[in-house]
C-alpha positions in Angstrom: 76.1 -40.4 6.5 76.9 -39.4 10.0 74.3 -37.4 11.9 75.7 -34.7 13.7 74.7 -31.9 16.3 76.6 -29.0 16.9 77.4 -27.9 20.0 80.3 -26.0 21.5 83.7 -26.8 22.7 82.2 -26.2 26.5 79.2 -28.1 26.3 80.4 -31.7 24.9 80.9 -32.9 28.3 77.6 -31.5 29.4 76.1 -33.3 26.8 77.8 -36.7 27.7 76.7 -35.9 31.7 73.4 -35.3 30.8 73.2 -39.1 29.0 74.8 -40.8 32.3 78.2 -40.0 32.5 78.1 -39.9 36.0 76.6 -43.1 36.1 79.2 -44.8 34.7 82.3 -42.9 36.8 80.7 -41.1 39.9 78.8 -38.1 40.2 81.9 -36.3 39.9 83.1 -37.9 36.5 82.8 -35.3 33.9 85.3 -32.1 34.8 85.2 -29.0 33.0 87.6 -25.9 34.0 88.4 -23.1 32.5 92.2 -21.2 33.2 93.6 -17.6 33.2 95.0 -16.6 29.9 98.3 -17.5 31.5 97.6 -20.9 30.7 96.5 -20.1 27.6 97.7 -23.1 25.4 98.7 -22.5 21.3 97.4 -25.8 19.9 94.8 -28.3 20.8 95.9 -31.0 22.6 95.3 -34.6 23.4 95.8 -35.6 27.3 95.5 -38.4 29.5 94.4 -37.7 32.7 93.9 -39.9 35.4 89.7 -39.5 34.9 90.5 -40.5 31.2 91.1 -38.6 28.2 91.2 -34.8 27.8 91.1 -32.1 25.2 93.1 -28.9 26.0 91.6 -26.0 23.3 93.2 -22.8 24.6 92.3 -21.7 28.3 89.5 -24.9 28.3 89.8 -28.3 30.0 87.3 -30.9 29.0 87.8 -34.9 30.3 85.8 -37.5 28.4 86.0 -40.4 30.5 85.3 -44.0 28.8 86.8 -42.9 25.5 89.3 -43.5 23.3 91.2 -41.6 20.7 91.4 -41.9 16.9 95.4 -42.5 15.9 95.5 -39.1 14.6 93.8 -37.6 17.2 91.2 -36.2 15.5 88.3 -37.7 16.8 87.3 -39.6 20.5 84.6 -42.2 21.0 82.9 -42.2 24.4 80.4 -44.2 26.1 78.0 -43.8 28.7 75.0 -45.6 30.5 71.8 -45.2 29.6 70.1 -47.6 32.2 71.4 -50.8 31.8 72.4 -50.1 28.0 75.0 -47.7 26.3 75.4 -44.6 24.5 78.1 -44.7 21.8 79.5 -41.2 20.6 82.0 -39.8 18.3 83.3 -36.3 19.1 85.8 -34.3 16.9 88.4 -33.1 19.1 89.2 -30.0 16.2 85.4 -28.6 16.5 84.0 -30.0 19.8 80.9 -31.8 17.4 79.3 -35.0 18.7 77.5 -37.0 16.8 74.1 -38.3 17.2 74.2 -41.5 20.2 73.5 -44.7 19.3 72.2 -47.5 21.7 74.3 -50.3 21.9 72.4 -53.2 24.5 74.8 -53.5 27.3 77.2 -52.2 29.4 80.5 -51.8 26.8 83.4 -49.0 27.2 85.5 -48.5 23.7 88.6 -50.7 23.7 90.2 -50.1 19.9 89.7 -48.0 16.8 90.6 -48.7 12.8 93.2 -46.8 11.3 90.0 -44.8 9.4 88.5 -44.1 12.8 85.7 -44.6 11.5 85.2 -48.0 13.5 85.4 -48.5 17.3 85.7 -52.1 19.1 84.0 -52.3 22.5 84.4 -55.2 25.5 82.2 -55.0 28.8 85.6 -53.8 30.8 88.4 -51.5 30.0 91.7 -52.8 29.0 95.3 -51.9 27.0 97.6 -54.3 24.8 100.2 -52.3 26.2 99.2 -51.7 30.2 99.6 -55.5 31.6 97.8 -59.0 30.9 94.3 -59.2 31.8 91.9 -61.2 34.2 91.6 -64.6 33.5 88.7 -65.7 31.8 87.2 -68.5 29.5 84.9 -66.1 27.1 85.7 -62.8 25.6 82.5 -60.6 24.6 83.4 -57.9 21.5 81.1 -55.6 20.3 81.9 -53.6 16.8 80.0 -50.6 16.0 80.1 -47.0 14.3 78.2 -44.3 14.2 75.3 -45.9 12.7 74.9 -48.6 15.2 76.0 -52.0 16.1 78.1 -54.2 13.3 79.2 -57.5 15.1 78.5 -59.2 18.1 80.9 -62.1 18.9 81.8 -64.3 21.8 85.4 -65.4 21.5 86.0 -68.5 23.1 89.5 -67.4 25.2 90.8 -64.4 26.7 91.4 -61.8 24.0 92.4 -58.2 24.3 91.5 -56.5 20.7 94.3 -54.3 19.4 93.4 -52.8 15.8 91.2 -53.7 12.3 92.1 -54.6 9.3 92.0 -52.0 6.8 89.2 -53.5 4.9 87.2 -53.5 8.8 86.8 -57.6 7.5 88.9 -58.4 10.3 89.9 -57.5 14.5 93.2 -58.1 15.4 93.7 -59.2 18.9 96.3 -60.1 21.5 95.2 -64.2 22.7 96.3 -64.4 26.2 97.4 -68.4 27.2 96.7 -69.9 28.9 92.9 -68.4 28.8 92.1 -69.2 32.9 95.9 -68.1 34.2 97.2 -66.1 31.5 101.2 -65.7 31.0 101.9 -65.2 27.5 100.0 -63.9 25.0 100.1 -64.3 20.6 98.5 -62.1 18.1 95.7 -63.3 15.6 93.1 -62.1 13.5 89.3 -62.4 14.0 87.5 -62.8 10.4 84.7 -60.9 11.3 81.9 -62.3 9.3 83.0 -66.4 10.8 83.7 -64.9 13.7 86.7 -67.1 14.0 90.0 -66.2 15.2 93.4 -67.0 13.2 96.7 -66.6 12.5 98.6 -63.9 10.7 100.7 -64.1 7.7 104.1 -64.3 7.5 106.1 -61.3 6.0 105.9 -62.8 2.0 102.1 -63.1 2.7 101.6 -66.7 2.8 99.9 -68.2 5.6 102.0 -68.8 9.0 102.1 -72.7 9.7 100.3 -74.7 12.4 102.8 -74.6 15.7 104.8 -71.3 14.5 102.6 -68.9 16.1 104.8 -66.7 18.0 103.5 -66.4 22.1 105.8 -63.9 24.0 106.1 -63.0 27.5 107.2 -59.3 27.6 105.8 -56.0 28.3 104.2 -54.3 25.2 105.1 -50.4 26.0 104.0 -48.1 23.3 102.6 -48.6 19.7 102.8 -46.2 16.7 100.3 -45.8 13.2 102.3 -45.1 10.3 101.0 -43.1 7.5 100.9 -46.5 5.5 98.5 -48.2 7.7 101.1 -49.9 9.9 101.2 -50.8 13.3 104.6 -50.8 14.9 104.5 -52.1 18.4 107.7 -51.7 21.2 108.1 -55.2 23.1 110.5 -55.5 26.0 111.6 -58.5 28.3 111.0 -61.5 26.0 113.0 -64.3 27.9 113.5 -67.3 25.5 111.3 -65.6 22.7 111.3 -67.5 19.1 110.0 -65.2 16.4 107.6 -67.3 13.6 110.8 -67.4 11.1 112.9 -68.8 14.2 110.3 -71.3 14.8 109.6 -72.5 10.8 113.3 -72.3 10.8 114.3 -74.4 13.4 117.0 -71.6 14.9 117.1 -70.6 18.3 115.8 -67.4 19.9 116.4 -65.5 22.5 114.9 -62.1 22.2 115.3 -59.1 24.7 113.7 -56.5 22.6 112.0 -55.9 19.3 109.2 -53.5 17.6 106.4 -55.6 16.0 105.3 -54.7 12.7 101.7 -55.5 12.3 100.6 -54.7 8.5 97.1 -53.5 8.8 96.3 -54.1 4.7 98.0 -57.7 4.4 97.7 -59.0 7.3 101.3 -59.7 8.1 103.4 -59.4 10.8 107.3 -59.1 11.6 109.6 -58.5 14.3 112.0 -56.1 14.0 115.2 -57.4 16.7 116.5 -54.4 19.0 120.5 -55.4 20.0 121.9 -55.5 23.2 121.5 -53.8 25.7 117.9 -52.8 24.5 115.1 -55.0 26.9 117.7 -55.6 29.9 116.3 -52.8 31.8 113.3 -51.5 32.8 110.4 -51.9 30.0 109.5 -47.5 31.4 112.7 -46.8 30.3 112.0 -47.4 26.6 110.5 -45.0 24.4 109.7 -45.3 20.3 109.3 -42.0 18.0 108.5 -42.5 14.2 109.2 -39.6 11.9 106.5 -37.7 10.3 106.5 -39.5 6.8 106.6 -42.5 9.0 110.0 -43.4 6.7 112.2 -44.2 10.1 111.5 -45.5 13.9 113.5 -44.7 16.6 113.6 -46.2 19.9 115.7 -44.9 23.0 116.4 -47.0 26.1 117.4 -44.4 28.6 118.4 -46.7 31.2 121.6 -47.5 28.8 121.6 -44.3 26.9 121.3 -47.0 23.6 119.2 -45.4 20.7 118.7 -47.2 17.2 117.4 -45.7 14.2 114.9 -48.3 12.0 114.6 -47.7 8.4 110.8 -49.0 8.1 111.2 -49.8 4.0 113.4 -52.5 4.6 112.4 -53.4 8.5 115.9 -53.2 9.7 117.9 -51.2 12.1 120.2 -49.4 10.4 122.5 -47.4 12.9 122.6 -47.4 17.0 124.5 -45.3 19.1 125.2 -44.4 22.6 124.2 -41.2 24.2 124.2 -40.2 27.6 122.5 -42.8 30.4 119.3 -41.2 32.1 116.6 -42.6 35.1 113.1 -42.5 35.4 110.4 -43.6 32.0 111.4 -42.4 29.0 109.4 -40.3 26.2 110.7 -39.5 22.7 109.4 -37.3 19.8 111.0 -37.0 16.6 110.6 -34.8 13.5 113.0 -34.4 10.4 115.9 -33.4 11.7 116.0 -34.0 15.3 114.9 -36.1 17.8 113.8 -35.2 21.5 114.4 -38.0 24.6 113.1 -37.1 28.0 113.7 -39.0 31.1 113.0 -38.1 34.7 113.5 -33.9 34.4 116.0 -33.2 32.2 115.4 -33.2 28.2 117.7 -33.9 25.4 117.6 -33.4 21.4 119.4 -35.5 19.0 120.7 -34.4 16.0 120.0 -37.0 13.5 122.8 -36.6 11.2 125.7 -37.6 13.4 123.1 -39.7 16.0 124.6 -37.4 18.8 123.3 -35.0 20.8 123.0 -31.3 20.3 121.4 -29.8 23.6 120.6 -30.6 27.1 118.4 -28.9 29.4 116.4 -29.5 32.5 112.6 -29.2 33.7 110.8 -28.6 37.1 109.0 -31.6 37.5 109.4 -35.0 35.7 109.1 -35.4 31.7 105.0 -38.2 31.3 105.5 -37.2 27.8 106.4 -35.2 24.6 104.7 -34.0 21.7 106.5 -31.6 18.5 104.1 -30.0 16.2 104.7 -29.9 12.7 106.1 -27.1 12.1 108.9 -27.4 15.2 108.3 -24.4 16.7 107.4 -25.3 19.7 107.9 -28.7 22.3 105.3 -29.5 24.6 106.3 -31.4 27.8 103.8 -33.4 30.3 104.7 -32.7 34.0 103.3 -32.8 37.5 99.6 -31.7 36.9 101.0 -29.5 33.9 101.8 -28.9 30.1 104.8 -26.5 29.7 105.8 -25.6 26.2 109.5 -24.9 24.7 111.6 -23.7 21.9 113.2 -27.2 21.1 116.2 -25.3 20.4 117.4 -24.2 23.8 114.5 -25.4 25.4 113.2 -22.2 27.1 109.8 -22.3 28.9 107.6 -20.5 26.5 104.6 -21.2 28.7 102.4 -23.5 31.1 99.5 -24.9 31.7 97.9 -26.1 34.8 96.2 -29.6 34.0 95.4 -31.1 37.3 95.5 -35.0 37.0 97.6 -35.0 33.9 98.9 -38.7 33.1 100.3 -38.5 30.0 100.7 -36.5 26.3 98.8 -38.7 23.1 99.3 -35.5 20.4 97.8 -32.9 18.6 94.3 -32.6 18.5 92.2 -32.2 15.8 94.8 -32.2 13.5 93.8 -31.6 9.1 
């Protein structure tokens, strides 16, 4: 059972200094602030910020720097130094508990999470499937631990990024970069985790994928999404002469401009799901990908083209595109049952989803770095310049703001039930 200590909200990043946070990022690292009830904001919230991640909880600011998030946001694990070791912590978002540290020998900053979130991968330096290929490199160190300690230890020969477990934890997906010295394309593999031996995935009617039909692509990986079912649906732009495995076992040709990658966390299959034209000619930013909240349909928006499709995720397909309105700047999407939001540069559109068109239009001070809806719709938070403002989705009023100096980005809800 998890050890815990109980400490407020305020204090978790006091803790985390105390244990060499500032070691790790500056004596400066760890920033708490507190705002005037002005900024007051209605639900927790999960930030990026350009220290690393933060937790807004009403009028409080915490950043947690070497960390990463749990997919539903309810949880964060953090490391810092502790001479020339590390602290590993997990920290619910909801309640502002830590647990207990554990030493882990080495310097090692989180990298993924399982689905569970129970289960944190670590590698000596921080990196994203979906920000760029890495350094090049001949060995890949991977620590896996919880909050009991250390699990595995391996030393993958080649450059691998891990992305996600398995849902049994017996395995560690990763992205392969190729070549391992000057990487350029990349494939995804499984690790078994007690051979320590990396592999490839199955194909889609779970039977192994043959020798030489490994898929390797090129493109830019620019957001992934958990479904409720333990899926792992992955947006991939800018795949120039891209054969999918089934192209390759086939014999077919390829040529692949966009798709979302469909990583099935309990079988271990994969399967690419092909975005039409115009979707991957432009800019990779301009992309955005929203799932539903049953997790039932996907939808990705290219604003550059104004090209949205709706992907029915029981049957992998795209069932409907349509054409809205062409926008600039990196796009951001958030869906719920009945609507869907796109924002792009400052102005901020919903989509009904009946007819695919769209029903409002409205515009913001300062560029849209992300979207989140809570459950209930009542309200549509916005990431701006150094800021979260929150509207009625409806007609988009400004219900409030928030000053959050440093803000990057929007991940979700926090501490969510």
């Amino acid at each position: 059972m998890m050890a815990t200590t109980s400490v407020s909200r305020r204090t978790v990043l006091t803790l985390l200094a105390g244990t060499g946070a500032a070691a790790l990022v500056g004596c400066d690292g760890v920033r708490r602030s507190h705002s005037t009830s002005a900024g007051t904001v209605p639900d927790a919230l999960l930030v990026e910020v350009d220290r690393g991640l933060g937790v807004l909880w009403g009028a409080e600011r915490q950043t947690v720097p070497n960390s990463i998030a749990t997919a539903d946001g309810r949880a964060i694990y953090a490391t810092t130094a502790e001479g020339a070791d590390t602290a590993l912590r997990r920290i619910d978002t909801g309640t502002g508990r830590a647990s207990n540290p554990v030493k882990l020998p080495g310097r090692w900053v989180p990298q993924a999470v399982s689905a569970s979130g129970t289960t944190v991968a670590l590698t000596p330096i921080a990196e994203n499937v979906t920000r760029g290929r890495p350094a090049g490199r001949d060995v890949t160190p991977v620590l896996i631990a919880d909050v009991d300690g250390e699990k595995h230890r391996l030393e993958l020969r080649g450059n691998f990024v891990p992305e996600t477990f398995t849902e049994d934890l017996a395995g560690l997906f990763v992205l392969e970069w190729l070549p391992a010295s000057a990487p350029d394309r990349y494939r995804v593999r499984v690790v078994d985790l007690a051979t320590r031996t990396p592999g490839p995935l199955n194909t889609r009617d779970k039977s192994p994928v043959p020798p030489g039909a490994e898929e390797e692509m090129r493109g830019d990986g620019r957001q992934a999404l958990l479904a409720p079912d333990r899926t792992l649906y992955t947006l991939y732009t800018h795949q120039p002469d891209h054969q999918h495995t089934r192209d390759l076992v086939s014999g077919r040709p390829g040529n692949v401009h966009a798709f979302v990658h469909t990583l099935n966390l309990t079988a271990r299959w994969a399967y690419c799901i092909d975005l039409p034209h115009p979707f991957g000619e432009a800019p990779a930013s301009g992309h955005a990908m929203a799932m539903s909240p049953g997790g039932d349909r996907i939808f990705v928006a290219d604003v550059s083209s104004g090209a949205v499709a709706e992907i029915v995720t029981e049957d992998l397909t795209v069932r409907r595109t349509a054409a809205l309105p062409t926008g600039a700047g990196a796009g951001h999407a958030a869906a719920d049952r009945d609507r869907l939001v796109i924002g792009a540069g400052t102005t901020v559109r919903t989509v009904d989803l009946v007819r695919l068109g769209v029903s409002s239009e409205w515009s913001v001070r300062q560029p849209v770095t992300g979207l989140v809806l809570t459950p209930d719709g009542q309200r549509l938070y916005l990431g701006q310049t150094d800021a979260v403002s929150w509207h009625d989705p409806a007609s988009g009023a400004e219900l409030g703001r928030a000053a959050v100096p440093g803000l990057v980005g929007l991940r979700g809800l926090a501490g969510r039930a």
